[in-house]
C-alpha positions as protocol buffer text, in pm:
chain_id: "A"
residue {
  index: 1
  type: UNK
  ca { x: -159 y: 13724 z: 30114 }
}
residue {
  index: 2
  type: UNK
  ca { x: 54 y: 13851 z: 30393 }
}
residue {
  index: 3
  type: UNK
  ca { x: -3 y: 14168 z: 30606 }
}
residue {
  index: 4
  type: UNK
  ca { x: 206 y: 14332 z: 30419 }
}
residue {
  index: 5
  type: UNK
  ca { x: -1 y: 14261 z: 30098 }
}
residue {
  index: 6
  type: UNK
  ca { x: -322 y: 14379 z: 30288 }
}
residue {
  index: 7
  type: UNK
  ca { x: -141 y: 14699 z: 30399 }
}
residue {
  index: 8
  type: UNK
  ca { x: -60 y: 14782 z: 30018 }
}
residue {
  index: 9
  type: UNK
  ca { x: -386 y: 14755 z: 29924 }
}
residue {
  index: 10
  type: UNK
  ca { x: -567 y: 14951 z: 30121 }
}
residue {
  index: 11
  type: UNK
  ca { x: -318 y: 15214 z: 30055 }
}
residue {
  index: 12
  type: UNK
  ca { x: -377 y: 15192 z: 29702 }
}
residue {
  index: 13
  type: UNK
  ca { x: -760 y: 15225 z: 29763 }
}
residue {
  index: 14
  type: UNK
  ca { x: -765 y: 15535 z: 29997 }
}
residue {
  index: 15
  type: UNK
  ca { x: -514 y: 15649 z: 29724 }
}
residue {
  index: 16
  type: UNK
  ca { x: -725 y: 15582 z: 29435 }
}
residue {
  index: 17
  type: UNK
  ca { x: -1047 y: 15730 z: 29666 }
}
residue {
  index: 18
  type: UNK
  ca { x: -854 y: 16073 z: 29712 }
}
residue {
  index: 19
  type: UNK
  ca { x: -769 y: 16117 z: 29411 }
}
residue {
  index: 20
  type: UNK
  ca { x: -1109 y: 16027 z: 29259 }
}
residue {
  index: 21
  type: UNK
  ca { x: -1270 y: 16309 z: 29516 }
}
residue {
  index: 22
  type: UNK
  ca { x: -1053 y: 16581 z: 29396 }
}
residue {
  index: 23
  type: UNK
  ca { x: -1198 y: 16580 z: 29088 }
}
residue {
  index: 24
  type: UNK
  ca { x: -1523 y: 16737 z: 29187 }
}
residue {
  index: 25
  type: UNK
  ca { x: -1368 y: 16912 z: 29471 }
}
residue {
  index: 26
  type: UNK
  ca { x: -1167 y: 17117 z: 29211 }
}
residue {
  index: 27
  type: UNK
  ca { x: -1449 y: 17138 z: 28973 }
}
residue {
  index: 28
  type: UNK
  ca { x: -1677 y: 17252 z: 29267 }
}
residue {
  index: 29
  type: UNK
  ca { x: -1985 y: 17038 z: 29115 }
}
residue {
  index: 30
  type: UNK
  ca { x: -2082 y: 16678 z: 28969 }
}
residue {
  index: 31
  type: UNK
  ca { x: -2141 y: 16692 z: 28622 }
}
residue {
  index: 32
  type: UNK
  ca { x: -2504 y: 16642 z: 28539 }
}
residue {
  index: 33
  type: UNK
  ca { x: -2514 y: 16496 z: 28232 }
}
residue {
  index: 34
  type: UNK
  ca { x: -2867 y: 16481 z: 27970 }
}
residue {
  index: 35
  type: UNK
  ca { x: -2878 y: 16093 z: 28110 }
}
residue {
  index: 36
  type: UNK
  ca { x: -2898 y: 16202 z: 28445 }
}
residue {
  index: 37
  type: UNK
  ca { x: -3128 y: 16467 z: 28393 }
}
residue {
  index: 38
  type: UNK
  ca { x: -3354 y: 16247 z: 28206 }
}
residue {
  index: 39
  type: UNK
  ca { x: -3370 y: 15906 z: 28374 }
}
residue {
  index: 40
  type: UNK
  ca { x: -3086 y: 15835 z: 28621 }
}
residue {
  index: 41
  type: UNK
  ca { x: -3237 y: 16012 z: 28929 }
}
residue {
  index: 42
  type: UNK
  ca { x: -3553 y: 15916 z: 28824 }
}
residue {
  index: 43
  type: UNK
  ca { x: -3445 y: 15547 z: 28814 }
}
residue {
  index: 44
  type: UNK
  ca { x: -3248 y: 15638 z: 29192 }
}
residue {
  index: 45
  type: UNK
  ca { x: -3617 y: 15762 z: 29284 }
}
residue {
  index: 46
  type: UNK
  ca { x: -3838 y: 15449 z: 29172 }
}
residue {
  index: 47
  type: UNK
  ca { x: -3563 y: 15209 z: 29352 }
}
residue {
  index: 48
  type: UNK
  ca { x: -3691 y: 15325 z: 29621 }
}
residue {
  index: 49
  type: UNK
  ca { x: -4085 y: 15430 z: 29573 }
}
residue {
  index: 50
  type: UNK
  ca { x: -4217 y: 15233 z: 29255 }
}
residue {
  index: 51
  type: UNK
  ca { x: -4444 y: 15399 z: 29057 }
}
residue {
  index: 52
  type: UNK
  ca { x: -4609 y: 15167 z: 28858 }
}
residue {
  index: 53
  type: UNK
  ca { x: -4944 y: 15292 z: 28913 }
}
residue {
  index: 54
  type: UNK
  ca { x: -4819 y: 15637 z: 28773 }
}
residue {
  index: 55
  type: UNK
  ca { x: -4591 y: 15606 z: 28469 }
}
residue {
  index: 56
  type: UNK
  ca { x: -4524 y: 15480 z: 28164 }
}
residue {
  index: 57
  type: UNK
  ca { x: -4202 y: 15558 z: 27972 }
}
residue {
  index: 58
  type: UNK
  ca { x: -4166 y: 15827 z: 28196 }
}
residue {
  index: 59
  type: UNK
  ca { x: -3783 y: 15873 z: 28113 }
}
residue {
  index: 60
  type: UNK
  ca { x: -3821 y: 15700 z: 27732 }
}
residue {
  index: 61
  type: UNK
  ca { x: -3682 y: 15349 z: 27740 }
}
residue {
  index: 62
  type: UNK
  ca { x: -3432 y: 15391 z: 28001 }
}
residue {
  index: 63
  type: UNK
  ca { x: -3722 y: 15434 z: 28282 }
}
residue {
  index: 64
  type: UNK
  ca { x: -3616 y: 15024 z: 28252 }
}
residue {
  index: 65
  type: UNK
  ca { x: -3315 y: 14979 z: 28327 }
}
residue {
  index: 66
  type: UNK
  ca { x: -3193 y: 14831 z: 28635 }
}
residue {
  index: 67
  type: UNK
  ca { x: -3261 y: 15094 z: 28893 }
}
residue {
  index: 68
  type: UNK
  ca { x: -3112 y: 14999 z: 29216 }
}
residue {
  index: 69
  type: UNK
  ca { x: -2694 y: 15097 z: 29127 }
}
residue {
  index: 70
  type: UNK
  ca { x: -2859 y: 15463 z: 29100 }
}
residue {
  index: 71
  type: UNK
  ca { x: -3035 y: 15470 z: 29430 }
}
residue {
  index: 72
  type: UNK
  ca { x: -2717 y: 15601 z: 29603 }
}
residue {
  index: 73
  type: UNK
  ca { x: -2699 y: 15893 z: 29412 }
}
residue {
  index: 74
  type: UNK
  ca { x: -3047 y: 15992 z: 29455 }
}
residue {
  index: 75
  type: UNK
  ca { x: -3070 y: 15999 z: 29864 }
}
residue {
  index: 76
  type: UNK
  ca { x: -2677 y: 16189 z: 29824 }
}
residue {
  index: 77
  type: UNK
  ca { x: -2871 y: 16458 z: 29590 }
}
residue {
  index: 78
  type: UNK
  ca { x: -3123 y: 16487 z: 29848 }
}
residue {
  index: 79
  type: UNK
  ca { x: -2854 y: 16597 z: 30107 }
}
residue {
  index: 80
  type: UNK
  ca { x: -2856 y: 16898 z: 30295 }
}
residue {
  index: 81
  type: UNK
  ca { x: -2496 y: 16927 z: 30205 }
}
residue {
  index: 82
  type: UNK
  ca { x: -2247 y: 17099 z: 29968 }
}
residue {
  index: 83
  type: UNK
  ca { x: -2267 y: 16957 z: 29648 }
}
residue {
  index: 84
  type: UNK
  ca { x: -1902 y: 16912 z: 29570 }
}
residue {
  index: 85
  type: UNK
  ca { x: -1847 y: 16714 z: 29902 }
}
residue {
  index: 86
  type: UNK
  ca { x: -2128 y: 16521 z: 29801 }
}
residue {
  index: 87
  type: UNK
  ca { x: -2036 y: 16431 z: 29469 }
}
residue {
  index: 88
  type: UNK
  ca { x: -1641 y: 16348 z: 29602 }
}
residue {
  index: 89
  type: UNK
  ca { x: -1798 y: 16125 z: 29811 }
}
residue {
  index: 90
  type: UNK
  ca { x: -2006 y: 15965 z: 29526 }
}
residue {
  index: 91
  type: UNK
  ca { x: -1702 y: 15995 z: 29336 }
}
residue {
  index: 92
  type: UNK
  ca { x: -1469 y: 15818 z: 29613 }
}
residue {
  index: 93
  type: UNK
  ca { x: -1689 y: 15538 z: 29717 }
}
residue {
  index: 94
  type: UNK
  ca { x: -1690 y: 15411 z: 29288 }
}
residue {
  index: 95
  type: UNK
  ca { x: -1269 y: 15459 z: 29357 }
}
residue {
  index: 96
  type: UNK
  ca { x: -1297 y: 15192 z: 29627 }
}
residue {
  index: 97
  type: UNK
  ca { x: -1508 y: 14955 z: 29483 }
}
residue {
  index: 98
  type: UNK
  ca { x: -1309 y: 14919 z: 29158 }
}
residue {
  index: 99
  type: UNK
  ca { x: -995 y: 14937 z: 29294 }
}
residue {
  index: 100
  type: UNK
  ca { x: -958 y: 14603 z: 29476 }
}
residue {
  index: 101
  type: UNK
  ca { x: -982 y: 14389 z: 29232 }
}
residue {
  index: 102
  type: UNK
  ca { x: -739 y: 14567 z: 28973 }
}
residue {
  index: 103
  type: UNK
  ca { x: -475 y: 14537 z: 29255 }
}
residue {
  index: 104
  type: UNK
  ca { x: -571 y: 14157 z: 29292 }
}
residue {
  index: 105
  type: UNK
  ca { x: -549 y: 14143 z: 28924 }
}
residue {
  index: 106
  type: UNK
  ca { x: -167 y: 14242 z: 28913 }
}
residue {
  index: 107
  type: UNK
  ca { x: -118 y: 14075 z: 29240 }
}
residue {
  index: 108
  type: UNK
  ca { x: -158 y: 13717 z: 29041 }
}
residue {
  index: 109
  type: UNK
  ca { x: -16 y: 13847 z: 28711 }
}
residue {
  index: 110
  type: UNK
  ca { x: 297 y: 13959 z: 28837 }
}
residue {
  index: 111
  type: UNK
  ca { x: 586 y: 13709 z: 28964 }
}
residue {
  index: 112
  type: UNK
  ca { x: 633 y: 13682 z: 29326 }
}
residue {
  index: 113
  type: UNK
  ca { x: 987 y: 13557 z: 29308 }
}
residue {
  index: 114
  type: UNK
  ca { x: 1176 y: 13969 z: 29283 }
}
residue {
  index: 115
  type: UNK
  ca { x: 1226 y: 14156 z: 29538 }
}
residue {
  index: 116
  type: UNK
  ca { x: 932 y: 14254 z: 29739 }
}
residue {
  index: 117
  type: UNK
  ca { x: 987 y: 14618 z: 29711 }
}
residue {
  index: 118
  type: UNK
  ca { x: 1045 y: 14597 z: 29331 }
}
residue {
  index: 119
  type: UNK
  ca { x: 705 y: 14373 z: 29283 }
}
residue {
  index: 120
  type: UNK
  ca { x: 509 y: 14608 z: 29492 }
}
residue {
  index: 121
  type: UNK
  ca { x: 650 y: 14901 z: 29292 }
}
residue {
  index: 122
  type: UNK
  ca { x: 501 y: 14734 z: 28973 }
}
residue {
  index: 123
  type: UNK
  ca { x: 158 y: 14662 z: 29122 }
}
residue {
  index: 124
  type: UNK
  ca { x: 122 y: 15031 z: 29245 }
}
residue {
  index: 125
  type: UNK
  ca { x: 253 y: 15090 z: 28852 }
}
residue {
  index: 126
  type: UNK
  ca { x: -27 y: 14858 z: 28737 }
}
residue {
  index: 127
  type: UNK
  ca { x: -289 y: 15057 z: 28905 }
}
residue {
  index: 128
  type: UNK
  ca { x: -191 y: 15403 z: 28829 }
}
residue {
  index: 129
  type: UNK
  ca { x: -191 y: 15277 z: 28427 }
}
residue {
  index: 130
  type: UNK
  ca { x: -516 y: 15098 z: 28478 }
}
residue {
  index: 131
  type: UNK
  ca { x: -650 y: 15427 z: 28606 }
}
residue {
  index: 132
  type: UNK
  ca { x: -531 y: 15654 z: 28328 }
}
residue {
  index: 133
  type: UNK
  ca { x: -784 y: 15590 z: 28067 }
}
residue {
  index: 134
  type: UNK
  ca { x: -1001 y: 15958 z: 28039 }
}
residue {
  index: 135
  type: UNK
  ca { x: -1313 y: 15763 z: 28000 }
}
residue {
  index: 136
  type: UNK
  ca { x: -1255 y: 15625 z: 28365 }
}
residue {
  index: 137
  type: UNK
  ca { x: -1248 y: 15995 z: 28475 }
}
residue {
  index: 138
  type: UNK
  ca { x: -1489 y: 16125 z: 28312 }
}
residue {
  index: 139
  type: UNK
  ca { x: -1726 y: 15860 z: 28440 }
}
residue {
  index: 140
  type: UNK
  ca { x: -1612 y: 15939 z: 28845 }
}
residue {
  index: 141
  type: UNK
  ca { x: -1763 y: 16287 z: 28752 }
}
residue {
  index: 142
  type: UNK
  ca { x: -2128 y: 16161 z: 28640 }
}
residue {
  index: 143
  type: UNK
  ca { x: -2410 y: 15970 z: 28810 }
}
residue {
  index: 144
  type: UNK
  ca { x: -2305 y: 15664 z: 28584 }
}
residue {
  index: 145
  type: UNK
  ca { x: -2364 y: 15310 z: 28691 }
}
residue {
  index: 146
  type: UNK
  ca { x: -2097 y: 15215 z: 28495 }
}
residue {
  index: 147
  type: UNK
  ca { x: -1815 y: 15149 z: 28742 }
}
residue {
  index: 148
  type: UNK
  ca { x: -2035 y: 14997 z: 28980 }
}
residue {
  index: 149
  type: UNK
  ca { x: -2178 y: 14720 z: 28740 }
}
residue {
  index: 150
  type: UNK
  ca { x: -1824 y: 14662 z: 28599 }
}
residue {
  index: 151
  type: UNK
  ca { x: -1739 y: 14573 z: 28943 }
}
residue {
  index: 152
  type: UNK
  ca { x: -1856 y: 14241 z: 28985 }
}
residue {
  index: 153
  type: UNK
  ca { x: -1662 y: 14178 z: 28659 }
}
residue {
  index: 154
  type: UNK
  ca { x: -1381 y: 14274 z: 28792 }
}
residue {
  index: 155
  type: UNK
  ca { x: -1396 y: 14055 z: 29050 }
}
residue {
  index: 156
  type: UNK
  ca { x: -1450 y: 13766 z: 28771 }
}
residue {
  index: 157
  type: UNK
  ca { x: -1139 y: 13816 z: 28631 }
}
residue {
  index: 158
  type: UNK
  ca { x: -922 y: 13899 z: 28891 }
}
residue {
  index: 159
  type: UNK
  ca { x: -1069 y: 13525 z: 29069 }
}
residue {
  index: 160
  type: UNK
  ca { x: -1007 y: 13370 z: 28722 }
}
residue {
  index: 161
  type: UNK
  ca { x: -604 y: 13467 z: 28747 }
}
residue {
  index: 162
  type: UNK
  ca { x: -555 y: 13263 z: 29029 }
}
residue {
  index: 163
  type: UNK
  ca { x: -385 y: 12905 z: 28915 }
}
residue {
  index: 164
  type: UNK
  ca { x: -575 y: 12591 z: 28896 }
}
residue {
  index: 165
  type: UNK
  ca { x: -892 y: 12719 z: 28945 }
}
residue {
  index: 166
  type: UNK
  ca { x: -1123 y: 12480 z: 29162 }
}
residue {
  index: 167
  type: UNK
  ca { x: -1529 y: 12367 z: 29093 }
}
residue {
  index: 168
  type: UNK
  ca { x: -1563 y: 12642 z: 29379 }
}
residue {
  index: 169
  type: UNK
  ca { x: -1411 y: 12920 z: 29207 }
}
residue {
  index: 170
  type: UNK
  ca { x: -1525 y: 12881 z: 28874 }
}
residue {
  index: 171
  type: UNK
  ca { x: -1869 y: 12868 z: 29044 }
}
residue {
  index: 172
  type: UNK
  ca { x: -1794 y: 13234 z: 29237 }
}
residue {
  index: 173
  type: UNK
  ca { x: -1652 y: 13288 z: 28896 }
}
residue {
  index: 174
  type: UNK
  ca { x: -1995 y: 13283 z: 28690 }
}
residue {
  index: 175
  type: UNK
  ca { x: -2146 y: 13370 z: 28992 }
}
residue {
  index: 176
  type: UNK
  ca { x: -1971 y: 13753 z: 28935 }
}
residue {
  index: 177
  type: UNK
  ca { x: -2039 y: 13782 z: 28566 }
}
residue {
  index: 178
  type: UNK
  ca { x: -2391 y: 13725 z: 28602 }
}
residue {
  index: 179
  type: UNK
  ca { x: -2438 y: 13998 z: 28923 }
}
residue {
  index: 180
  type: UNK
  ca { x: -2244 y: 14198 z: 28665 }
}
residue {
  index: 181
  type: UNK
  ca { x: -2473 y: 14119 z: 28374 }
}
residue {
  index: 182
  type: UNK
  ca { x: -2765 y: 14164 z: 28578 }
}
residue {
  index: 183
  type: UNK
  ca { x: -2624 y: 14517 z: 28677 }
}
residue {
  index: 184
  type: UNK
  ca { x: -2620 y: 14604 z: 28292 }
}
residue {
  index: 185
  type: UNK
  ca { x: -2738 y: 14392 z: 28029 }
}
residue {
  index: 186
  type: UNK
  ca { x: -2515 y: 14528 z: 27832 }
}
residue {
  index: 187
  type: UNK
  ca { x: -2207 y: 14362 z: 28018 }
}
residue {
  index: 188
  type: UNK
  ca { x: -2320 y: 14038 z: 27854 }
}
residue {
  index: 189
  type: UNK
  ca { x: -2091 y: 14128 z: 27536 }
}
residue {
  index: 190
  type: UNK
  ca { x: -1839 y: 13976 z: 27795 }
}
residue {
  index: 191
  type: UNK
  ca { x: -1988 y: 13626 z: 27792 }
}
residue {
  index: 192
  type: UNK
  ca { x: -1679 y: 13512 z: 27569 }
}
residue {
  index: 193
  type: UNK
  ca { x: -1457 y: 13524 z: 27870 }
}
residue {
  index: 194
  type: UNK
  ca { x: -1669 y: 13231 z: 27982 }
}
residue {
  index: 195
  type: UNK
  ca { x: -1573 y: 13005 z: 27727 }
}
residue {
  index: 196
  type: UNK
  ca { x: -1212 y: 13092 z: 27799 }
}
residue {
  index: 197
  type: UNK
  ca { x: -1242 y: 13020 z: 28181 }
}
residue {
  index: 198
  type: UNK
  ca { x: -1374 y: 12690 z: 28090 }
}
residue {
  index: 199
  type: UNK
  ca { x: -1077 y: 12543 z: 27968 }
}
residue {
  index: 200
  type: UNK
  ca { x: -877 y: 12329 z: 28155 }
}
residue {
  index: 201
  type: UNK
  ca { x: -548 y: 12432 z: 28324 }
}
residue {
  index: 202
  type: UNK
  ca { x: -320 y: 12149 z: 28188 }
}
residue {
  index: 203
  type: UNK
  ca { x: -518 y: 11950 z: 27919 }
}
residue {
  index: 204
  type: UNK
  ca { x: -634 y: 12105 z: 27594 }
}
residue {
  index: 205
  type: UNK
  ca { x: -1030 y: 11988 z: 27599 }
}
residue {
  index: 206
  type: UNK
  ca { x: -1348 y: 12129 z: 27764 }
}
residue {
  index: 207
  type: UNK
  ca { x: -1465 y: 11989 z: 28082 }
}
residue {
  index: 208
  type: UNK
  ca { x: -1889 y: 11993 z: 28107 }
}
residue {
  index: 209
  type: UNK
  ca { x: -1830 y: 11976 z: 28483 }
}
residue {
  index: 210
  type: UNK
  ca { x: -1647 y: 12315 z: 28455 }
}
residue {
  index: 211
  type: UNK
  ca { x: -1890 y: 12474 z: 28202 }
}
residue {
  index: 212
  type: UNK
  ca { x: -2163 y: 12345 z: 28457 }
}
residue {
  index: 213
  type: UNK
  ca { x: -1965 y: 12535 z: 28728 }
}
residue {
  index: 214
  type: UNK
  ca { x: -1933 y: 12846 z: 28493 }
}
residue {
  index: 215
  type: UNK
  ca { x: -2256 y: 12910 z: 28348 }
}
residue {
  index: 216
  type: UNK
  ca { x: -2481 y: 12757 z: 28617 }
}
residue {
  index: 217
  type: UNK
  ca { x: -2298 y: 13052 z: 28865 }
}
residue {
  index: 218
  type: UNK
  ca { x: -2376 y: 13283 z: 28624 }
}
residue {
  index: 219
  type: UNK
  ca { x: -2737 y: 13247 z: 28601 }
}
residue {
  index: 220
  type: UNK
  ca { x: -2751 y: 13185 z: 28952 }
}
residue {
  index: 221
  type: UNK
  ca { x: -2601 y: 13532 z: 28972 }
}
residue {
  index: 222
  type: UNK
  ca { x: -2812 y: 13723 z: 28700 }
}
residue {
  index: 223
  type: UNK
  ca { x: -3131 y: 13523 z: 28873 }
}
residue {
  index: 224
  type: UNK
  ca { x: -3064 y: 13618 z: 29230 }
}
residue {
  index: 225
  type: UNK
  ca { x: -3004 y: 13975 z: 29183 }
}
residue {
  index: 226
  type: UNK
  ca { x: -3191 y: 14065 z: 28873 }
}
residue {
  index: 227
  type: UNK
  ca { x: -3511 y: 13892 z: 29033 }
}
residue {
  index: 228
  type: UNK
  ca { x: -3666 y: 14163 z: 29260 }
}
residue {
  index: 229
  type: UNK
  ca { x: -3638 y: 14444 z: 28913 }
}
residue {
  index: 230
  type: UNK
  ca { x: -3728 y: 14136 z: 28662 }
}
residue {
  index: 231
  type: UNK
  ca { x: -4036 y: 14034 z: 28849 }
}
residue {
  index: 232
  type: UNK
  ca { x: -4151 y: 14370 z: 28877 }
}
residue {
  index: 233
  type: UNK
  ca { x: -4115 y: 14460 z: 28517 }
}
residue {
  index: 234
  type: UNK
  ca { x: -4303 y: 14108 z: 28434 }
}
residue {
  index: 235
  type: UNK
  ca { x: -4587 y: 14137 z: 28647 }
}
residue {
  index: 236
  type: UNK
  ca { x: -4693 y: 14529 z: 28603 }
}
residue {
  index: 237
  type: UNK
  ca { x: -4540 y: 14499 z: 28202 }
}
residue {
  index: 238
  type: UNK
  ca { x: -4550 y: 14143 z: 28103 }
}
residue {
  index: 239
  type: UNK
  ca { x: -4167 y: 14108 z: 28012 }
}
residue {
  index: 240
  type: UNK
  ca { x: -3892 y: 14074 z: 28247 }
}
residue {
  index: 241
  type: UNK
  ca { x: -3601 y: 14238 z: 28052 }
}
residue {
  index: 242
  type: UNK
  ca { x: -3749 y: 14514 z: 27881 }
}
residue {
  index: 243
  type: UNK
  ca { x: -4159 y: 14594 z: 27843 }
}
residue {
  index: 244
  type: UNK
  ca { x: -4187 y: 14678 z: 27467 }
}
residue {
  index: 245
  type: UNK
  ca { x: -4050 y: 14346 z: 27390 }
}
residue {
  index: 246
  type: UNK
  ca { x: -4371 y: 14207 z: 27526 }
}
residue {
  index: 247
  type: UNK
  ca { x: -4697 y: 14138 z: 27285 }
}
């Protein structure tokens, strides 16, 4: 990408981050919602000081999920600070993680042969639609995890669009969906983009070297990051995903 290209982007982010922070700023509050009342914090709390040793189902089932995308929010809600300037901030920094990768997205999608003013046009056009969905919104105002572990998926995709795709990439590839997947277990319902990645670019059969690629990155992924939660949860509950699945 050329300067230019870098320039746009970042634009697009702070964009994306200011407009993400006025939500709470108008609202004067972040929405507390019955999931962060009831576990969210609480997971933000025992990324920090486990508490093994003191409870069990504390917040129901959720008390193990993946606690470490929540931490953030817990030290901001400790902040001697306004609230509302505390939540745009929480709000803002989810704007600027997700961002990125939409623009790359559009970047590779749309042809590069136009005018440059006319193509950049249509990325900014890309982003604003790929913001409008209420769901997106409603989720900037909320201590959701939700942005944050669709991040790394993201990522996945926006990699994936580039032509030709080497070993290398495919590798990083996997390598995202699995941080993603390791973020929220539920993100595995994505696995089918997988088998779609492992095609190859100009011959209609599956290569095992690129499914090796694919799927070993992915569990290197989940494995690396999931590890310091998953090790916990087996040693002090005897299951690494989730406890009452254990005998």
């Amino acid at each position: 990408m050329s300067r230019r290209h870098w320039l746009e982007l970042l634009a697009v982010t702070l964009l994306a981050a200011l407009a993400a922070a006025s939500l709470p700023l108008m609202n004067g509050h972040l929405g507390w919602s019955w999931d962060a009342i009831n576990h969210q914090i609480y997971l933000g709390m025992t990324a920090e000081h486990p508490r093994w040793h003191l409870d069990v189902l504390a917040a129901s089932g959720q008390s193990y999920q993946y606690p470490y995308l929540y931490w953030p929010v817990y030290r901001m809600a400790l902040l001697d600070a306004q609230g509302a300037w505390v939540a745009a901030a929480w709000a803002a920094s989810q704007a600027v993680c997700v961002m990125p990768p939409v623009w790359l997205a559009a970047y590779r999608l749309l042809p590069q042969e136009r005018g440059a003013t006319e193509v950049a046009a249509e990325r900014v056009a890309a982003c604003v639609l790929s913001s409008m969905s209420v769901v997106l919104w409603a989720s900037l105002q909320t201590t959701a995890n939700d942005l944050l572990a669709a991040t790394p998926l993201l990522w996945a995709v926006a990699i994936a669009l580039k032509p030709a795709a080497s070993d290398r990439r495919l590798l990083v590839m996997g390598a995202m969906f699995g941080v993603s997947v390791a973020f929220k277990l539920s993100n595995a319902i994505f696995a089918p983009l997988l088998l779609l990645w492992w095609f190859e670019t100009r011959a209609p059969y599956l290569s095992p070297r690129r499914g090796l690629c694919l799927w070993g990155g992915a569990a290197i992924g989940f494995l690396v990051v999931y590890a310091p939660w998953g090790m916990q949860l087996w040693t002090n509950m005897g299951h690494p995903l989730y406890p009452l699945m254990g005998h």
